[in-house]
VEXZA-364579 format. One line per 5 residues: number of its first residue (from 1); their letters; for each residue x negated, y, z of C-alpha. Coordinates in Angstrom, 3 decimals. Example, Ala and Ser with C-alpha at 12.3 -4.5 7.8 and 13.67 -1.06 7.14 Angstrom:
! residues 2
1	AS	-12.300,-4.500,7.800 | -13.670,-1.060,7.140 .
***
This chain:
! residues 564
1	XXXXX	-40.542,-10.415,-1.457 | -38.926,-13.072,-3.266 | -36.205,-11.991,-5.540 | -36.049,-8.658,-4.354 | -33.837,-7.384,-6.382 .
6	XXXXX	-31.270,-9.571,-5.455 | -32.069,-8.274,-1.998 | -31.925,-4.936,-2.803 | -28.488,-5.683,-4.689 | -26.948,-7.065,-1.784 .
11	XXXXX	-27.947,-4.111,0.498 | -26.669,-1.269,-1.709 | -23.430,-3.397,-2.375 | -23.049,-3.726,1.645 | -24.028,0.171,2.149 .
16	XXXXX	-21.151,0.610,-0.464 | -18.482,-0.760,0.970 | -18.051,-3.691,-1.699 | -16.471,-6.744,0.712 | -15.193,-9.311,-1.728 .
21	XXXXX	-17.332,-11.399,-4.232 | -15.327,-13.903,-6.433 | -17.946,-16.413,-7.503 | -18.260,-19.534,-9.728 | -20.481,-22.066,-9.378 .
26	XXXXX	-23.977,-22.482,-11.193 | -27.477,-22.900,-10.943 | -28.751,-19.612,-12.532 | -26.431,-17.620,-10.169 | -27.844,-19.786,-7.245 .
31	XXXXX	-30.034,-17.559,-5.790 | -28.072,-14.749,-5.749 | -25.023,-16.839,-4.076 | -27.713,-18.052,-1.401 | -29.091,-14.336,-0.790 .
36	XXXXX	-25.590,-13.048,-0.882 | -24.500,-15.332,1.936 | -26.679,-14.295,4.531 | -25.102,-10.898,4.310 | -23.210,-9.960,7.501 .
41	XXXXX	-20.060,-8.340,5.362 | -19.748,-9.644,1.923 | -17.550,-11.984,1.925 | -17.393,-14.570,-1.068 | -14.683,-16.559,-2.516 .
46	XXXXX	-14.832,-19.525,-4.471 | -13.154,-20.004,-7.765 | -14.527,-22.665,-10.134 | -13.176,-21.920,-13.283 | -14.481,-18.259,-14.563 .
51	XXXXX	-11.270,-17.103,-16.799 | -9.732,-17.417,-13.834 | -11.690,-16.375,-11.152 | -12.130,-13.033,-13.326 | -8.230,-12.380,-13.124 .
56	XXXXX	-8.612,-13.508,-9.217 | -10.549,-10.536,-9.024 | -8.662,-8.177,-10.768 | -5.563,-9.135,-8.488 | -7.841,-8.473,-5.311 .
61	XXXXX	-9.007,-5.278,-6.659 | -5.223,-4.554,-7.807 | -4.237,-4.814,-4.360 | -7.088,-3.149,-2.608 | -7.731,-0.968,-4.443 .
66	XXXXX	-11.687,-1.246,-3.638 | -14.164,-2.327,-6.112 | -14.557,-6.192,-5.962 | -17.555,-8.166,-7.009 | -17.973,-10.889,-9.560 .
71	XXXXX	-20.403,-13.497,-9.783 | -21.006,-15.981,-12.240 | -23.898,-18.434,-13.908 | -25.258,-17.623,-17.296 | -24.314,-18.563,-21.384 .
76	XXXXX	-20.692,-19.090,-21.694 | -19.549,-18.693,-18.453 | -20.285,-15.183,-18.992 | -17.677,-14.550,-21.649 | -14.579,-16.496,-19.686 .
81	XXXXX	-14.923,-13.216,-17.758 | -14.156,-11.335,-20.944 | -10.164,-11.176,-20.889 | -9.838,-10.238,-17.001 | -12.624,-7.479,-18.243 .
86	XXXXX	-10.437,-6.131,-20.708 | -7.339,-6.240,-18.555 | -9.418,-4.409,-15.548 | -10.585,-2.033,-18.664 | -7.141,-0.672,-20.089 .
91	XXXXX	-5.806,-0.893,-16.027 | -8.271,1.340,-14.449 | -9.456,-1.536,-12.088 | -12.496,-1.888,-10.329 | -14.506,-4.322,-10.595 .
96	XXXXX	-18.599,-4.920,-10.297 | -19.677,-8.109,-13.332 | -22.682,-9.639,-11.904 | -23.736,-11.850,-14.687 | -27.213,-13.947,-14.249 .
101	XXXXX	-29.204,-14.542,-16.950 | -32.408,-15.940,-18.638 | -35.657,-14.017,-18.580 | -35.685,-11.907,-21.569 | -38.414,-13.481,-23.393 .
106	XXXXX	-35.918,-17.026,-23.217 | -33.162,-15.051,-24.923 | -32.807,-17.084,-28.819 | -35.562,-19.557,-28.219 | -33.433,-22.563,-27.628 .
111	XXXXX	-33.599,-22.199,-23.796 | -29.812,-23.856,-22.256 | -27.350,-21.878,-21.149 | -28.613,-18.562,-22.302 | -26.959,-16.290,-24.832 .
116	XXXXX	-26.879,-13.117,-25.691 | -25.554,-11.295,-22.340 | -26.525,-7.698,-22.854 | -23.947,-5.544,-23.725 | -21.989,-8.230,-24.199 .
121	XXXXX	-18.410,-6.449,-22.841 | -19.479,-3.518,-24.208 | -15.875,-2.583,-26.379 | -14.030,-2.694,-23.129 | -16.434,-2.030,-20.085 .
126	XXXXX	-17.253,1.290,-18.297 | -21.103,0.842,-18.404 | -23.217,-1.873,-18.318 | -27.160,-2.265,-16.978 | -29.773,-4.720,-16.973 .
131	XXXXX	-31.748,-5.905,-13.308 | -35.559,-5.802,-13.979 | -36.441,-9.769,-13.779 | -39.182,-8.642,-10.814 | -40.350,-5.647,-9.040 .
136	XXXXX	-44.062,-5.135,-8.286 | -44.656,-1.400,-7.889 | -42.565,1.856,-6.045 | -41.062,2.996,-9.524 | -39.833,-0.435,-10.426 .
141	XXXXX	-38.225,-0.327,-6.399 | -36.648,3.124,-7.191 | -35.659,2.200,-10.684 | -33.630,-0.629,-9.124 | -32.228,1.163,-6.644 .
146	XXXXX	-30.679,3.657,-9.059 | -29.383,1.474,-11.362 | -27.556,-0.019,-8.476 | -26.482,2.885,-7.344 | -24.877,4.297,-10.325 .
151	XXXXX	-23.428,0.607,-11.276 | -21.252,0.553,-8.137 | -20.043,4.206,-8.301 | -19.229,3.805,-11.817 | -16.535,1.462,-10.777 .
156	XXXXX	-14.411,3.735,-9.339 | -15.434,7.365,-10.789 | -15.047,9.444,-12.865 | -11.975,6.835,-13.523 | -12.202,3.175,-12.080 .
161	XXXXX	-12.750,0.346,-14.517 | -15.288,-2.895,-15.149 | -18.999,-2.184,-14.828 | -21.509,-5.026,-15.670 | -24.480,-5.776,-14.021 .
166	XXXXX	-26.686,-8.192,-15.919 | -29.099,-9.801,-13.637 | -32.203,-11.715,-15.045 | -33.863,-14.306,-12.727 | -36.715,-16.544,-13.354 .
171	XXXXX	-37.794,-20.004,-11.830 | -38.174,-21.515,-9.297 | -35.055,-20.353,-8.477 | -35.125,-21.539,-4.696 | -38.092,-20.296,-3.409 .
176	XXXXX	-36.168,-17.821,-1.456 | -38.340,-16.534,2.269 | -36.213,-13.737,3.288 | -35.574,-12.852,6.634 | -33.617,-9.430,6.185 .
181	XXXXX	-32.684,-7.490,3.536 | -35.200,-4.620,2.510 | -34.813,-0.606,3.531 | -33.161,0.823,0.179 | -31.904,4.111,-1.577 .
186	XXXXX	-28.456,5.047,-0.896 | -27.273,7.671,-3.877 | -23.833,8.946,-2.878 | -21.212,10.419,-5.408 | -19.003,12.602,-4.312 .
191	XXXXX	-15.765,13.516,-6.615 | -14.391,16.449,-7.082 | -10.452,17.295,-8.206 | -10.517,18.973,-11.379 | -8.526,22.354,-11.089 .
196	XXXXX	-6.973,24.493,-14.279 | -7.848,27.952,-14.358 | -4.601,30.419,-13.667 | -4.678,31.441,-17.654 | -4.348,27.851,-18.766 .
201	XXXXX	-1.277,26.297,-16.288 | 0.350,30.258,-16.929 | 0.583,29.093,-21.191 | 1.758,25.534,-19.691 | 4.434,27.221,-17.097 .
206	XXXXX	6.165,29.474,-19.376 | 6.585,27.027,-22.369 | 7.912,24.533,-19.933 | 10.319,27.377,-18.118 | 11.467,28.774,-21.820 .
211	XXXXX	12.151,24.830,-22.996 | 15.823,23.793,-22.892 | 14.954,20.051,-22.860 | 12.084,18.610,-20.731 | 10.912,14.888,-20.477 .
216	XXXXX	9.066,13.237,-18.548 | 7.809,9.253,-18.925 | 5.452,7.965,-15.633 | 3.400,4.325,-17.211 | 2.460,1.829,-15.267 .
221	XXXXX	1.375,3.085,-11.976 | 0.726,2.150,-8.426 | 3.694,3.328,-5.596 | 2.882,6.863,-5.333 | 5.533,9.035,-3.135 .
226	XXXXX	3.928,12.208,-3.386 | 4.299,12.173,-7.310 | 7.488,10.715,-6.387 | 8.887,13.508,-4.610 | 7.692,16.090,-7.016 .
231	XXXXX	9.244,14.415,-9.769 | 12.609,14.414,-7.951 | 12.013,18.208,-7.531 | 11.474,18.798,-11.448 | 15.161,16.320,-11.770 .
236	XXXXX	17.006,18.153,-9.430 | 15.819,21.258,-9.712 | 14.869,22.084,-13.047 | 16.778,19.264,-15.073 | 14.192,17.467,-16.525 .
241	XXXXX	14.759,13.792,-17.438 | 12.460,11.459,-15.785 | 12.586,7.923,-17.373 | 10.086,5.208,-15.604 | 10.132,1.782,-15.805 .
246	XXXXX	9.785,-1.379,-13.039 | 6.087,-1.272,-12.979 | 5.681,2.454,-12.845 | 6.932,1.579,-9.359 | 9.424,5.588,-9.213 .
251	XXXXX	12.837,4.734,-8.427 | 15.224,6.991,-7.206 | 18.746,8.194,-8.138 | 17.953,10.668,-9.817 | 15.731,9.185,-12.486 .
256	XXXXX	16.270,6.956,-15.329 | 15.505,3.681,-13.915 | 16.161,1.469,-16.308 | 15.185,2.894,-20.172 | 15.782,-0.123,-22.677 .
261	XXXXX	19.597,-0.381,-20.863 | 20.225,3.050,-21.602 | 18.983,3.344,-25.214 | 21.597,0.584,-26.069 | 24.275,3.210,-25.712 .
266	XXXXX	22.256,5.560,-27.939 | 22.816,5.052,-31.982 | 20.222,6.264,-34.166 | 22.773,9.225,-34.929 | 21.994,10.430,-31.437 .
271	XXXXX	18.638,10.457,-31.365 | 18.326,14.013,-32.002 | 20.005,15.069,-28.743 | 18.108,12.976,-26.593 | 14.924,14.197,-28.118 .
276	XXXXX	13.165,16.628,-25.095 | 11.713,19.992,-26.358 | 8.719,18.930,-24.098 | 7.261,15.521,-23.157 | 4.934,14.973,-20.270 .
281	XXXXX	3.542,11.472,-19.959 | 1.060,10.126,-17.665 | -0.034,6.881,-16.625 | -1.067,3.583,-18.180 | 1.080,0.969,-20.479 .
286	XXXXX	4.995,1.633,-21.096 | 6.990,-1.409,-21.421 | 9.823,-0.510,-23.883 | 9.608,-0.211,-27.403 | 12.897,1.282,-27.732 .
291	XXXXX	11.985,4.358,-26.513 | 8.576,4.614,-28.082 | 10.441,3.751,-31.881 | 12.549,6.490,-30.789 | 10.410,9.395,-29.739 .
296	XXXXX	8.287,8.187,-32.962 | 10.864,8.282,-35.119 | 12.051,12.236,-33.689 | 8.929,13.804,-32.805 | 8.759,15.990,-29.498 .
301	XXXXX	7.497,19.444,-30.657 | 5.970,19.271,-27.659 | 3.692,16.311,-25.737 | 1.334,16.779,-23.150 | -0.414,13.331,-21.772 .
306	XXXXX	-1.547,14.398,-18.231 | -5.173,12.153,-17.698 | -8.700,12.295,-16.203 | -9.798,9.058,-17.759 | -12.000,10.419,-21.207 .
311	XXXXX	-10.603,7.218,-22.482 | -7.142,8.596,-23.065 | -7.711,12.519,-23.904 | -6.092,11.369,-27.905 | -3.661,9.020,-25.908 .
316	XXXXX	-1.094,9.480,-28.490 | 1.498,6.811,-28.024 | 4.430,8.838,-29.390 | 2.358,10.122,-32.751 | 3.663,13.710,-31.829 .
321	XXXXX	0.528,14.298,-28.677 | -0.214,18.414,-29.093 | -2.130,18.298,-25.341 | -4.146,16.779,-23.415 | -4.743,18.075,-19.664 .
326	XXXXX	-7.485,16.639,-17.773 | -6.139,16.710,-14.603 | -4.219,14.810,-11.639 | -0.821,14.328,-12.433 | 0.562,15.377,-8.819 .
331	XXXXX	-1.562,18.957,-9.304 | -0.387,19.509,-12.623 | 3.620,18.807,-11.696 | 2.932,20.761,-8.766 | 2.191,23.540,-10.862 .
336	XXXXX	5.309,23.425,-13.029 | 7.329,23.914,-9.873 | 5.724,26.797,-8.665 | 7.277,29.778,-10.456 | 9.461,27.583,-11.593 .
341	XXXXX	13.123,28.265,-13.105 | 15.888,26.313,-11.193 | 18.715,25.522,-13.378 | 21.121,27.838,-12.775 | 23.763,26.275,-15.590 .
346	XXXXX	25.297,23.303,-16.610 | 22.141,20.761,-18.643 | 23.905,19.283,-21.562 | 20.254,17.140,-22.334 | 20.137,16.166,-18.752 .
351	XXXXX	24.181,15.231,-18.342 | 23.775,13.267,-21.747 | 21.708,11.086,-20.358 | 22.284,10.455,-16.911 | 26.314,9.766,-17.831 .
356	XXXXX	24.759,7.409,-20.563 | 22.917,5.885,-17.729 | 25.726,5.689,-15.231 | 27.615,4.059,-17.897 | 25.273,1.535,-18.765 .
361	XXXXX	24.826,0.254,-15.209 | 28.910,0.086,-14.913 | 28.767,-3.030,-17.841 | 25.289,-4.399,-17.235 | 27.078,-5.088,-13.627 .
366	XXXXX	30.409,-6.349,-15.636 | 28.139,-8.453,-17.837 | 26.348,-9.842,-15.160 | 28.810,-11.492,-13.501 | 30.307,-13.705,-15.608 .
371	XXXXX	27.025,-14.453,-17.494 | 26.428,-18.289,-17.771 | 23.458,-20.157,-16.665 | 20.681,-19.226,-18.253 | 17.196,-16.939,-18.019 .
376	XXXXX	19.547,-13.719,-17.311 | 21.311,-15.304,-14.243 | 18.059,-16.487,-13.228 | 16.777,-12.762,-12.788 | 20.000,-11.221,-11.439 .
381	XXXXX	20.039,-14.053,-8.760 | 16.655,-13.616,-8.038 | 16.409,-9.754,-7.918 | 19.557,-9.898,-5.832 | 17.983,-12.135,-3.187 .
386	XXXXX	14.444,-11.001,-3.218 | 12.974,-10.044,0.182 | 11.985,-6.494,1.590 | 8.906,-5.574,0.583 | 8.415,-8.246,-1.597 .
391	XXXXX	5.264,-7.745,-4.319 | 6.390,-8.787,-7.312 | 4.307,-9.805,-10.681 | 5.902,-9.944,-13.671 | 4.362,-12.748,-16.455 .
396	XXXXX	4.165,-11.499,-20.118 | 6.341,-11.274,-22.398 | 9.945,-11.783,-21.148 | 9.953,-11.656,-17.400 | 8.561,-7.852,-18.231 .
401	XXXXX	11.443,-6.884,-20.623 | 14.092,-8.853,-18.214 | 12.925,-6.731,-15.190 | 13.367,-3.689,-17.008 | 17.028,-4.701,-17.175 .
406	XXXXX	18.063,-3.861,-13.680 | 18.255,-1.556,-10.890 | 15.562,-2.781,-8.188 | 15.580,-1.659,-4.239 | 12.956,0.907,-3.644 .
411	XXXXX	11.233,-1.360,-1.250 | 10.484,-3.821,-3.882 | 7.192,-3.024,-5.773 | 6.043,-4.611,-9.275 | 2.668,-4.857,-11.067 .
416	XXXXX	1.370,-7.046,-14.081 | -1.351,-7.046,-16.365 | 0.004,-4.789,-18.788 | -3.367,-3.551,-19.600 | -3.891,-5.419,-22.287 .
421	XXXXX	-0.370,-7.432,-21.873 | -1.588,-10.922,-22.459 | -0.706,-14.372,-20.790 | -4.097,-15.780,-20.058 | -4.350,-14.719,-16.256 .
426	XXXXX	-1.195,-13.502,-14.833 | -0.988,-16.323,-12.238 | -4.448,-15.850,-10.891 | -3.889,-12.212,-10.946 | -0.763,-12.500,-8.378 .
431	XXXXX	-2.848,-15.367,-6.862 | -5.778,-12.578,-6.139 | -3.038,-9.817,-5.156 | -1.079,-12.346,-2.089 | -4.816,-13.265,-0.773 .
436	XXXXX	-5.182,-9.727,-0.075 | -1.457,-9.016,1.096 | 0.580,-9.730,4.137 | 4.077,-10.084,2.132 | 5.946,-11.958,-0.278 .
441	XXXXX	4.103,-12.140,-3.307 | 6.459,-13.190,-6.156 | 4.936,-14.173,-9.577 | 7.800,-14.568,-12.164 | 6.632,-16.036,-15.374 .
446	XXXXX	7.662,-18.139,-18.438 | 6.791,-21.472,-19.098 | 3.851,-20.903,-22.025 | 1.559,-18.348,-19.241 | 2.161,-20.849,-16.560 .
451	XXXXX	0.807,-23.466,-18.254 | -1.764,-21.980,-19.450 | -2.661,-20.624,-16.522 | -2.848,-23.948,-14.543 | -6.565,-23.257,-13.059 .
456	XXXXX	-5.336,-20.296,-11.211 | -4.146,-23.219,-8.766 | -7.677,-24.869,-8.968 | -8.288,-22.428,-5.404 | -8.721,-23.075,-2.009 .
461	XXXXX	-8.184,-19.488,-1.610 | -4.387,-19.416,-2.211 | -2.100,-17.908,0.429 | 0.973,-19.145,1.906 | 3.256,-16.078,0.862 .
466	XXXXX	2.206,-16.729,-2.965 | 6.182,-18.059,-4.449 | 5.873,-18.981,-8.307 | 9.020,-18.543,-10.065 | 8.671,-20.536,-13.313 .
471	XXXXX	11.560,-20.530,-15.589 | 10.995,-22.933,-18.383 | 12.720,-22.890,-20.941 | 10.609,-24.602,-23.490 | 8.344,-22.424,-25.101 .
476	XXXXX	7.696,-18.943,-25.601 | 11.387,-18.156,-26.095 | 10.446,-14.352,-26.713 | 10.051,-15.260,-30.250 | 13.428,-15.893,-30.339 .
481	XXXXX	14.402,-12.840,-28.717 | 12.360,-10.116,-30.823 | 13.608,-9.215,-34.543 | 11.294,-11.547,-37.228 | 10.148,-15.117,-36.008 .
486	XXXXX	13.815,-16.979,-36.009 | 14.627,-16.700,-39.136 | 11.026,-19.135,-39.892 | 10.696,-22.565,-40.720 | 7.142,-22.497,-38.848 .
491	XXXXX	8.790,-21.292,-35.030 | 8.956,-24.330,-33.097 | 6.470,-25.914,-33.876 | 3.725,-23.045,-34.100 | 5.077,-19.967,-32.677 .
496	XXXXX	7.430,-20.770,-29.950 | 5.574,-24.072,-29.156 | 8.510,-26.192,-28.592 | 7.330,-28.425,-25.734 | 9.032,-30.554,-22.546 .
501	XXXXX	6.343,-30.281,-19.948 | 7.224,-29.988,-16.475 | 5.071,-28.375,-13.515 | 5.966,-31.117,-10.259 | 3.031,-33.020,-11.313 .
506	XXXXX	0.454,-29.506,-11.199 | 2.306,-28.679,-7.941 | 1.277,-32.144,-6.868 | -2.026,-32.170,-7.748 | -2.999,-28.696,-5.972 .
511	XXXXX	-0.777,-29.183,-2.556 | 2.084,-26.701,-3.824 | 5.431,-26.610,-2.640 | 7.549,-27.697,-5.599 | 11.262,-26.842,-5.840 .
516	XXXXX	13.443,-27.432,-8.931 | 16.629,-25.964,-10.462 | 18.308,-27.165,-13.589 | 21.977,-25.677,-13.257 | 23.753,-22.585,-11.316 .
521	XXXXX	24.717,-24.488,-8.253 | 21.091,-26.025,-7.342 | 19.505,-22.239,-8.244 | 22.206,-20.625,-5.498 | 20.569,-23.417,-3.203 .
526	XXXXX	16.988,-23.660,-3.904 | 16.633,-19.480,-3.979 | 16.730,-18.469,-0.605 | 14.775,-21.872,0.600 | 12.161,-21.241,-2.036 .
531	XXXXX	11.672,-17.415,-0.760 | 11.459,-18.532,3.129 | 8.361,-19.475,5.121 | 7.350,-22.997,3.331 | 7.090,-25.915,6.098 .
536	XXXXX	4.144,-26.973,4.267 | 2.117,-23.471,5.105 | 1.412,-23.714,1.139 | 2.067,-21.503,-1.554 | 5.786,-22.319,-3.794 .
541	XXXXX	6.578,-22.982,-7.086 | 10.796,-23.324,-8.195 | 10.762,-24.345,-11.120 | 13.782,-23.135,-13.056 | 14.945,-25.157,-16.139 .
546	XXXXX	17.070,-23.138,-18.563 | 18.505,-23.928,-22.108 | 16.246,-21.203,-25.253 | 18.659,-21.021,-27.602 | 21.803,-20.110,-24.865 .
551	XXXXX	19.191,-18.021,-22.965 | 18.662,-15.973,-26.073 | 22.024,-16.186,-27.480 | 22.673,-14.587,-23.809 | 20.931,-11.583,-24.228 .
556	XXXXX	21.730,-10.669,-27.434 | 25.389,-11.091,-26.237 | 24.155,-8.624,-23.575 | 23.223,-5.986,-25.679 | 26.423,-6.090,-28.106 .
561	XXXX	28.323,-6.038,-24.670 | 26.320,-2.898,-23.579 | 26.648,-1.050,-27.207 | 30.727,-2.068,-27.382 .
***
């Protein structure tokens, strides 16, 4: 059989479950795009450019929650995968890399297109294995099948993450006589929970039940409401403070929703009393630096990071990590609470800083409503008017930190690529999430990731609840924002990247709605049209145009308000 093991790719990958391929044109890849589509449930997507068809990907995957296949030609195309790999790396994100490549005998003897491809992710990638080029005999047949097999599962366990399977093919590359996909191996994993023996969560129990100040900090996370609901058990109950952020998607009153707001009120002087006795932290990326230069700085005698992922048994983000426990977060919490000791008297490390929090969210509501136009009355407006249900992604670096700002309905859910927290793909990645969600999608990002993100509109696969909100104010106004790069000669011209680029002509070119606001009135006006069904069917971009230096100046005023 012609290239069989392309056939025998495509009917593991459809015994698997695998439904989405994200490919990008090529020749090298051609015969796997041809076999591919004459599969009755893989389903294949277009996306020309590959830096951006990766982070396509990794926002269908993101939203799924399934493993989702890539597919691209050989040399360089191969490595614009390489920051969506990364991101889907340090995110727990599935995804299968199908990468076709030159025979290996080509490999360094001047043959186009052909690099180096094996192993080439291998800092950030789960696993990677190598096709045979053909398959004459029963061992080379099971061989295949194996290494299909075990590329697939190792998307999704032990942890999910990128696995890359390099595929060699040789010419002709069309000769391609194949009536139905061959009879192949099926390997199936089955995972198992990992359970503590009674000994071990006993030690855990009674240091947490003899502690007189617990912590907990949930990372980036998808909406989970059984963790949820046990974590509002260890707040109410037991008095622990539970500090998550926008994108570990845990709100409730009873938590401490927004962290950065509340460590304003805090002087160094304080520290000491809001340092727990015992941190638990599980998840992926936190957002605020405050609190990590903070818990640093004091040292929890105690920190347990709660993971399965072998990657992060040393996770020590606080420098003060004295356990790991490989196991689900939910079991582990779950254990805490049974046998646990309800607090019977009054919590002076919980009270601290919930009445620190209530009294933050008194002036950040003062502040914010006599703020003047600028990037923070962009975001209160926004948040104030965003839709049920809406999905929102949040562009690195500022729309992040400005989220973390305010109190968000529970209904509203965020994600971003916080993985590896760069701005190379975070449209694409919100324009991979909407294709595979029936809401609002909202991307908020800053000028500099738009821009540089422009392909992610190069897609017939964009869907009409996709709304971009682009506030532009310039350049990468976080550098004007974070201690260090004002004070510099070099920051407009090399680190902020001054610039006075608009995006109506990119809306233009790609059939997007295009809305603009330049002042309060036309934002109060353009808001709620932008976030309605478009006439046009299309996806929307309002573009907001704001002043750096007052937007900046705005903040900081913010933050002297909040500490006053």
């Amino acid at each position: 059989m012609s290239k069989e093991h392309i056939c025998r790719l495509a009917a593991i990958m459809e015994s698997k479950g695998i439904e989405q391929v994200v490919v990008s044109p090529g020749s090298r890849n051609a015969p796997v795009i041809i076999l591919f589509g004459r599969s009755n449930t893989l389903r294949m997507l277009s996306v020309a450019d590959e830096r951006s068809a990766g982070f396509f990907a990794l926002g269908l995957a993101m939203q799924s929650r399934k493993t989702v296949a890539l597919l691209c030609t050989s040399g360089s195309a191969v490595l614009n995968y390489a920051p969506a790999i990364a991101e889907a790396y340090y995110q727990n994100i599935p995804l299968l890399v199908l990468t076709a490549d030159r025979p290996i005998e080509l490999i360094d003897q001047g043959d186009s297109q052909t690099i180096r491809q094996t192993g080439v992710f291998s800092s950030y990638i789960r696993k990677s294995f190598n096709l045979p080029a053909t398959i004459t005999t029963e061992g080379e047949r099971w061989f295949t099948d194996r290494i299909i097999n075990e590329a697939i599962d190792r998307t999704c366990f032990p942890v999910p993450g990128p696995v890359q399977l390099n595929i060699p093919l040789d010419e002709p590359l069309y000769d391609l006589n194949v009536q139905e996909f061959p009879s192949v191996k099926i390997i199936n994993y089955i995972n198992g929970s990992v359970v503590m023996s009674d000994q071990s969560v006993e030690i855990f129990r009674e240091k947490w039940n003899s502690a007189s100040s617990r912590m907990v900090i949930a990372g980036q996370m998808y909406p989970d409401a059984e963790i949820k609901k046990a974590l509002v058990r260890l707040a109410e109950e037991q008095g622990t403070v539970v500090l998550t952020e926008t994108t570990s998607n845990l709100k409730h009153p009873s938590f401490i929703n927004c962290i950065d707001r509340t460590l304003a009120l805090i002087p160094p002087s304080k520290n000491k009393e809001h340092t727990p006795d015992i941190l638990i932290t599980f998840g992926g990326a936190v957002i605020s630096k405050k609190v990590k230069a903070m818990l640093r700085n004091m040292k929890p005698a105690n920190h347990w990071h709660i993971s399965t992922d072998p990657e992060q048994f040393h996770f020590d983000t606080y420098k003060s990590l004295t356990a790991t426990i490989n196991a689900d977060p939910l079991y582990f919490i779950s254990q805490l609470l049974t046998k646990g000791i309800k607090q019977s008297v009054e919590n002076s490390f919980f009270n601290n800083w919930h009445e620190t929090s209530a009294a933050t969210a008194v002036k950040h509501s003062t502040f914010a409503e006599k703020v003047p136009y600028g990037d923070f009355m962009v975001y209160h407006k926004a948040f104030q008017l965003l839709p049920p249900d809406t999905a929102v992604h949040l562009g690195n670096s500022t729309p992040v930190r400005y989220a973390q700002l305010f109190d968000h309905s529970e209904n509203i859910t965020f994600y971003g690529n916080r993985g590896t927290s760069g701005i190379d793909g975070c449209t694409s990645t919100a324009a991979g999430f909407a294709f595979n969600h029936n809401k609002l999608t909202l991307l908020i990002t800053g000028d500099i990731g738009f821009f540089y993100d422009s392909n992610a509109l190069w897609n017939h696969h964009l869907s009409s609840n996709l709304r971009i909100l682009l506030i532009n104010n310039g350049g990468g106004n976080i550098f004007r924002i974070i201690d260090g790069p004002a004070g510099h000669a070099e920051l407009e011209p090399f680190i902020e990247t001054r610039h006075d680029f608009r995006a109506k002509g990119i809306a233009a070119s790609f059939n997007i709605q295009y809305y603009l606001a330049e002042n309060e009135l036309e934002l109060n006006y353009q808001l709620p049209v932008f976030f309605g069904d478009q006439p046009s069917g299309r996806p929307a971009i309002l573009e907001v145009v704001t002043d750096n230096i007052l937007s900046a100046q705005t903040l900081k005023d913010y933050f002297s308000f909040l500490r006053s």
